[in-house]
GUZA-504947 format. One record per residue: z, y, x of N, C-alpha, C in turn; residue in three letters. Coordinates in nm, 2 decimals, always signed. Layout:
# residues N
TORVEX     nzz     nyy     nxx    cazz    cayy    caxx     czz     cyy     cxx  type
TORVEX       Z       Y       X       Z       Y       X       Z       Y       X   ALA
...
This chain:
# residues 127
TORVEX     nzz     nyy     nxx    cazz    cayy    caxx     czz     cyy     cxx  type
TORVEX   +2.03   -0.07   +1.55   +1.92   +0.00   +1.49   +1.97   +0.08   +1.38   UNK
TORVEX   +1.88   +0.20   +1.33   +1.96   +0.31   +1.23   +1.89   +0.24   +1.15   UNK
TORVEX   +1.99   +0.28   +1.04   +1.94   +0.25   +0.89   +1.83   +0.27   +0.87   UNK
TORVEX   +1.74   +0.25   +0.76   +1.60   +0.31   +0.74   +1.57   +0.31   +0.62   UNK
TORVEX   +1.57   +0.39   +0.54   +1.55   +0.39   +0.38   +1.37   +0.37   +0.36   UNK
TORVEX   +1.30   +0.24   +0.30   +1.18   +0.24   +0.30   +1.14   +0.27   +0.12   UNK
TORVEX   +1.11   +0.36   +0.11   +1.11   +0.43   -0.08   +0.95   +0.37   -0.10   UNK
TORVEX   +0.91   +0.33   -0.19   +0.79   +0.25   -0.26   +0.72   +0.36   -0.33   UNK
TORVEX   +0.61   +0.37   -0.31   +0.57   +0.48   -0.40   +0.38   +0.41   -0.43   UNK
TORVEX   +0.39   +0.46   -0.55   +0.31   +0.38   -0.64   +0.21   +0.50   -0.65   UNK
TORVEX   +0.01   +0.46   -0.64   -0.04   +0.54   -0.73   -0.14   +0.50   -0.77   UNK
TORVEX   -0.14   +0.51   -0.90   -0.28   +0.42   -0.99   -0.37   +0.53   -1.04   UNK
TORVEX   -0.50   +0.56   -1.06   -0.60   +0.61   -1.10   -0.67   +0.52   -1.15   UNK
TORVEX   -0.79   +0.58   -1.24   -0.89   +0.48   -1.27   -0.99   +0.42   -1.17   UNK
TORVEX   -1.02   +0.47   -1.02   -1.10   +0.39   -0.97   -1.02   +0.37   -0.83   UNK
TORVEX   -0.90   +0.44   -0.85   -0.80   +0.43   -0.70   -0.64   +0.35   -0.72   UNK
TORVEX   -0.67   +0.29   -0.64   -0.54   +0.27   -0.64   -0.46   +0.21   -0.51   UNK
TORVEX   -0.32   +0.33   -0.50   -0.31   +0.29   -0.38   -0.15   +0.24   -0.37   UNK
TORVEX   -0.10   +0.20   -0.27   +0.04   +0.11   -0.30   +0.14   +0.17   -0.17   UNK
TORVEX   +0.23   +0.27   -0.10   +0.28   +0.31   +0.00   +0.42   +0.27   +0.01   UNK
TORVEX   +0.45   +0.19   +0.14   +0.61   +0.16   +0.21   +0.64   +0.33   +0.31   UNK
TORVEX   +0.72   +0.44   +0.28   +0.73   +0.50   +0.37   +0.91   +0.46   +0.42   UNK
TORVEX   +0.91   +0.48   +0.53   +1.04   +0.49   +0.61   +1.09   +0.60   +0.68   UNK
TORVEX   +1.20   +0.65   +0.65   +1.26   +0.77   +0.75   +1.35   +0.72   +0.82   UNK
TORVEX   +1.35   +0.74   +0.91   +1.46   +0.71   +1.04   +1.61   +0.85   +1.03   UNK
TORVEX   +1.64   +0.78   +1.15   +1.79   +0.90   +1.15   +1.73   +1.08   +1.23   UNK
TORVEX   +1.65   +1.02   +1.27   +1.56   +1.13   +1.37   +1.43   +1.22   +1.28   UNK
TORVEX   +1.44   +1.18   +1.15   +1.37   +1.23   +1.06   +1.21   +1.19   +1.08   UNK
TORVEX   +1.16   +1.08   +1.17   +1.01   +1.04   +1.18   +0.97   +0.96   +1.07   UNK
TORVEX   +0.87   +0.96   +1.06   +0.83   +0.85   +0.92   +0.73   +0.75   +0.96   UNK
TORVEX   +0.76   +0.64   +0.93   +0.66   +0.51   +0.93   +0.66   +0.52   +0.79   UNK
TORVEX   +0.47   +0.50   +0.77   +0.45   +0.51   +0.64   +0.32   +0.35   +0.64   UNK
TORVEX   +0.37   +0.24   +0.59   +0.27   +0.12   +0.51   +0.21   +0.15   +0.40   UNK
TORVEX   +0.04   +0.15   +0.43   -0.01   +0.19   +0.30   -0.12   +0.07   +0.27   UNK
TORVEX   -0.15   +0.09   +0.13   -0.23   -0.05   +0.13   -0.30   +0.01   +0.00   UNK
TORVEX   -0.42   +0.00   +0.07   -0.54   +0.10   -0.10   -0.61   +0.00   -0.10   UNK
TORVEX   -0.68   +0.04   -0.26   -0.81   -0.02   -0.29   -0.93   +0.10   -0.33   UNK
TORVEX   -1.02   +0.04   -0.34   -1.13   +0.18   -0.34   -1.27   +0.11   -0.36   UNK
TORVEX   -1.37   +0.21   -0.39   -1.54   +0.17   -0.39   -1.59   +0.11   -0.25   UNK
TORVEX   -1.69   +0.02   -0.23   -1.72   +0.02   -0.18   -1.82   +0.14   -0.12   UNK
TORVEX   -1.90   +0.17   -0.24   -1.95   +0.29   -0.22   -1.91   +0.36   -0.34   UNK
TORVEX   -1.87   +0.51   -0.32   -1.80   +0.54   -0.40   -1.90   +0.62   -0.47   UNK
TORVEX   -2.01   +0.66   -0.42   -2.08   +0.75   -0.48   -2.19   +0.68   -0.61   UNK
TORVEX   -2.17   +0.54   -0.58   -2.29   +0.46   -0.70   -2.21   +0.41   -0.81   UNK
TORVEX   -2.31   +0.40   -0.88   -2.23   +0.39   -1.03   -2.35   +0.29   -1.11   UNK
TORVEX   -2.28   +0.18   -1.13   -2.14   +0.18   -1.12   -2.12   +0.08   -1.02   UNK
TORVEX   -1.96   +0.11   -1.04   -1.92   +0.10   -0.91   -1.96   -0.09   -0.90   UNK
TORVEX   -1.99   -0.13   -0.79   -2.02   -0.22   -0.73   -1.93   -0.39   -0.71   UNK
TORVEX   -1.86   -0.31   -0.63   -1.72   -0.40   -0.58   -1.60   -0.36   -0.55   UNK
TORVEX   -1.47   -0.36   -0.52   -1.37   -0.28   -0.49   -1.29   -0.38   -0.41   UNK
TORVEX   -1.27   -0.34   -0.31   -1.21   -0.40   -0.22   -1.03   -0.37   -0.22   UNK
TORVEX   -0.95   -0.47   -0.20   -0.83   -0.38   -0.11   -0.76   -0.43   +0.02   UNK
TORVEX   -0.74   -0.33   +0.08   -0.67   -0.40   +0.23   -0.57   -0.30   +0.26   UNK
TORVEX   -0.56   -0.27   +0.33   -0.38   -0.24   +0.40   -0.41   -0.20   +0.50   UNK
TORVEX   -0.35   -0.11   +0.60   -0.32   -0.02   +0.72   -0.21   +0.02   +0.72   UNK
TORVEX   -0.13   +0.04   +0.89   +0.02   +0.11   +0.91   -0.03   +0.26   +0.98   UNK
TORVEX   -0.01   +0.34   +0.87   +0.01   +0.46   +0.92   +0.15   +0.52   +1.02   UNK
TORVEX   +0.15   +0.57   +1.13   +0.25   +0.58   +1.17   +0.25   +0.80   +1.25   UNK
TORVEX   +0.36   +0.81   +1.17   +0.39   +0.97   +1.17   +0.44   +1.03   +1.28   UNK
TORVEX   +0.46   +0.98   +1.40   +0.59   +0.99   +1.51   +0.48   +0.99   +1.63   UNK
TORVEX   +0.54   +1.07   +1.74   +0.50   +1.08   +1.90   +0.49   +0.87   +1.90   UNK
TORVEX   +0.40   +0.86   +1.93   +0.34   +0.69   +2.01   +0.41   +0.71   +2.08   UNK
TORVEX   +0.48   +0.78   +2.16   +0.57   +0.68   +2.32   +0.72   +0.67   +2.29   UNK
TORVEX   +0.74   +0.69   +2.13   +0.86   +0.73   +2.06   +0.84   +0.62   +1.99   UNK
TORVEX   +0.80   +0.54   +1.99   +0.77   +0.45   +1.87   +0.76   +0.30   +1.92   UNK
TORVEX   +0.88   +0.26   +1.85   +0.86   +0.07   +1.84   +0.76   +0.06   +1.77   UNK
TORVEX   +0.62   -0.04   +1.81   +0.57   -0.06   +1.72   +0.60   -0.22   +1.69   UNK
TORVEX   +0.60   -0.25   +1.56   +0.61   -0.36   +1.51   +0.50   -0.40   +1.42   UNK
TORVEX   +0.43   -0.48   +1.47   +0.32   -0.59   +1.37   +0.38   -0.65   +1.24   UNK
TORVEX   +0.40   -0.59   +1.15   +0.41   -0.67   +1.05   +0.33   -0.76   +0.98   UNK
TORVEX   +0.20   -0.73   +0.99   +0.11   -0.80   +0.91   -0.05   -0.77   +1.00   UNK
TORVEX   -0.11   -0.84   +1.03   -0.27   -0.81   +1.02   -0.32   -0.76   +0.94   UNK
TORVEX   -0.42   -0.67   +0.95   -0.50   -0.61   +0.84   -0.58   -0.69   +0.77   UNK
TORVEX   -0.59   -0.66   +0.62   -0.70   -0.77   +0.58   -0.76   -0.69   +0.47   UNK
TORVEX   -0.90   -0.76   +0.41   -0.94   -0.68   +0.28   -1.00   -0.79   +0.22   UNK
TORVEX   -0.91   -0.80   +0.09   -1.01   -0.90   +0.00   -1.08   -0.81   -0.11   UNK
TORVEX   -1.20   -0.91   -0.12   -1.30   -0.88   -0.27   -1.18   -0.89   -0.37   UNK
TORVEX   -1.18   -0.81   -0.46   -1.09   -0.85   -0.59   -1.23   -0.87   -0.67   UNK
TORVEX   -1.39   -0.91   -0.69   -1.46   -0.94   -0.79   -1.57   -0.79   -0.83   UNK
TORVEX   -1.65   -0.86   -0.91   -1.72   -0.76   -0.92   -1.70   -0.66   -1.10   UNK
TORVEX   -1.68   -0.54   -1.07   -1.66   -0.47   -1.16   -1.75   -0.37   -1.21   UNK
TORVEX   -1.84   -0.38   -1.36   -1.96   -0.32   -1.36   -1.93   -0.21   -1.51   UNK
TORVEX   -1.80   -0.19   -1.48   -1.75   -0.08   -1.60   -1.69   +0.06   -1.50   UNK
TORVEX   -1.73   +0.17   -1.54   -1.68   +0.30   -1.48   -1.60   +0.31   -1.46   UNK
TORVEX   -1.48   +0.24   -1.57   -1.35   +0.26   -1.50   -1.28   +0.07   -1.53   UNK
TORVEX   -1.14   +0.10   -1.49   -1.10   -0.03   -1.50   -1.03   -0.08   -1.58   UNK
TORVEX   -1.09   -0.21   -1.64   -1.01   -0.23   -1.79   -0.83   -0.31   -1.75   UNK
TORVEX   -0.81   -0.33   -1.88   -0.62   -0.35   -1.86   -0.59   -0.47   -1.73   UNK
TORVEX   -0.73   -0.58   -1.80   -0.67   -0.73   -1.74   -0.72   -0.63   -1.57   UNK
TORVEX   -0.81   -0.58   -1.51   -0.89   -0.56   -1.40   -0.73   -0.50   -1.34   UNK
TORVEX   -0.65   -0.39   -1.41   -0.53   -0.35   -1.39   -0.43   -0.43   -1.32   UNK
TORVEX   -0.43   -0.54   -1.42   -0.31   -0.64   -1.42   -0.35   -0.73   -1.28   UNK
TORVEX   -0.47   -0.77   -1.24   -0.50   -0.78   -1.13   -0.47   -0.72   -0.98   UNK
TORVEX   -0.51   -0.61   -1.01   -0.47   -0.49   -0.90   -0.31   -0.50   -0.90   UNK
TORVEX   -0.22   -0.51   -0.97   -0.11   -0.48   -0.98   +0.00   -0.58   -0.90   UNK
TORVEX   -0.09   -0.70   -0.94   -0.05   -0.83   -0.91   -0.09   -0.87   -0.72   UNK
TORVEX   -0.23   -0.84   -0.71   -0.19   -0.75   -0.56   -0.08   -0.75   -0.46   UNK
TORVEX   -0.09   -0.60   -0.59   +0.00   -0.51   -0.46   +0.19   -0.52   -0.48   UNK
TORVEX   +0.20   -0.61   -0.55   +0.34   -0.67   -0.56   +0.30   -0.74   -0.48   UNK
TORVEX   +0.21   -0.89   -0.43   +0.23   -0.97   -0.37   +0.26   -0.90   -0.24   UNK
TORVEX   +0.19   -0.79   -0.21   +0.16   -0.71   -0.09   +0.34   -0.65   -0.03   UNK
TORVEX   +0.35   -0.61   -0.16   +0.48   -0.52   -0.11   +0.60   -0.64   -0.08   UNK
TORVEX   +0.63   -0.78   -0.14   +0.68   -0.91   -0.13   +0.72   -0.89   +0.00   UNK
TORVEX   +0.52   -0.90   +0.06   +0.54   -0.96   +0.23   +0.55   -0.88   +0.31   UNK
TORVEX   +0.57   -0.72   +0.26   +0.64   -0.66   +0.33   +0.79   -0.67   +0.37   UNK
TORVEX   +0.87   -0.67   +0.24   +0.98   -0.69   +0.23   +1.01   -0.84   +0.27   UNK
TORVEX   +0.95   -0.91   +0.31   +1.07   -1.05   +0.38   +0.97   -1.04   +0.50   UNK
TORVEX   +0.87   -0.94   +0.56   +0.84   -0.93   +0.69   +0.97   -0.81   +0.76   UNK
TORVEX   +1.03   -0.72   +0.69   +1.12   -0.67   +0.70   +1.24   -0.73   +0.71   UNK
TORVEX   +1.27   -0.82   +0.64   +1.41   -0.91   +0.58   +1.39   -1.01   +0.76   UNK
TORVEX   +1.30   -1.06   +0.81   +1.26   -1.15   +0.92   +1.30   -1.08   +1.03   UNK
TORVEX   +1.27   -0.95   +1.05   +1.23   -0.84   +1.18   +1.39   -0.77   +1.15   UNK
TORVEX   +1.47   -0.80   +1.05   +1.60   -0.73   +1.05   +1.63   -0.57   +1.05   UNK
TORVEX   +1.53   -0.54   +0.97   +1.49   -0.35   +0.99   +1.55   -0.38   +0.88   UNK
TORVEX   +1.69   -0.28   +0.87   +1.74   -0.22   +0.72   +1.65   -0.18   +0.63   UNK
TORVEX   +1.63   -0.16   +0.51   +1.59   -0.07   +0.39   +1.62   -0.12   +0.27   UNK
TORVEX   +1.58   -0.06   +0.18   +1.65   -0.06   +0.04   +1.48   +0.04   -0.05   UNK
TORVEX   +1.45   -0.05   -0.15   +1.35   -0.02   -0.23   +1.38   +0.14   -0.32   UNK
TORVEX   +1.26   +0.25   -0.31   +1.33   +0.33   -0.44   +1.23   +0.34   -0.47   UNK
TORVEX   +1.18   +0.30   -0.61   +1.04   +0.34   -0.70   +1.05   +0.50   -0.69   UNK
TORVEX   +0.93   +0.57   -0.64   +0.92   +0.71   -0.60   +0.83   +0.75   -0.73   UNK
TORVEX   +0.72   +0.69   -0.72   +0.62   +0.72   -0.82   +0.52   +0.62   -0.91   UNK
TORVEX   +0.52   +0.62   -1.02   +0.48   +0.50   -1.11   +0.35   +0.56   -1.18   UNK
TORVEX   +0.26   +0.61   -1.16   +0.19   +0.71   -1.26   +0.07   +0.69   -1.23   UNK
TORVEX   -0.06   +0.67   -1.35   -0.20   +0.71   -1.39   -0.23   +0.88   -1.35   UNK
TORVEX   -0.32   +0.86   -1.22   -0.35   +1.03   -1.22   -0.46   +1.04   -1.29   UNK
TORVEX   -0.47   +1.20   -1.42   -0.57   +1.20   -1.49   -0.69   +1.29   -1.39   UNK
């Protein structure tokens, strides 16, 4: 199997926040693991509930593609939030997440013996 460099890329907003595993292969395709959180409805205010759950986006021709199950999709309640945006501890929550999240990626990877190597791509509050 080729190497596969999987780069972590981080992105926080005040009512988004989303967490991405992308992979390039030697053939230049990309498997990209993403795992957001968001409104349930985004248009009411305020906001309601915020959910987060996970999906594998995949970049490549399907009949080109091993697919591998790493995880079932799931979406938990993280609680109800009745401030416009999200305070520190609500943060520390979210954050706490999507490390556990990226964890079980990485020893569902470490299990399945797919090479990669972590690179923090992006760490940033979009204004």
């Amino acid at each position: 199997m080729s190497h596969t460099l999987w780069r972590k890329v981080v992105k926080l907003a005040a009512k988004d926040f989303a967490c991405f595993l992308m992979a390039t292969d030697d053939k230049q395709r990309t498997v990209t693991l993403e795992a957001m959180l968001g409104c349930r409805n985004p248009n009411a205010e305020p906001v309601d509930r915020i959910y987060f759950g996970w999906h594998a986006v995949y970049a490549m021709p399907e009949n080109e593609l091993t697919q591998v199950e790493l995880l079932t999709g799931s979406c938990h309640s993280l609680g109800q939030w009745n401030t416009k945006d999200l305070s520190a501890d609500e943060m520390t929550i979210i954050a706490e997440h999507m490390t556990e999240l990226l964890t079980e990626w990485q020893q569902k990877l470490e299990q399945l013996e797919i090479p990669y190597s972590f690179e923090q791509v992006a760490s940033a509050a979009n204004q």
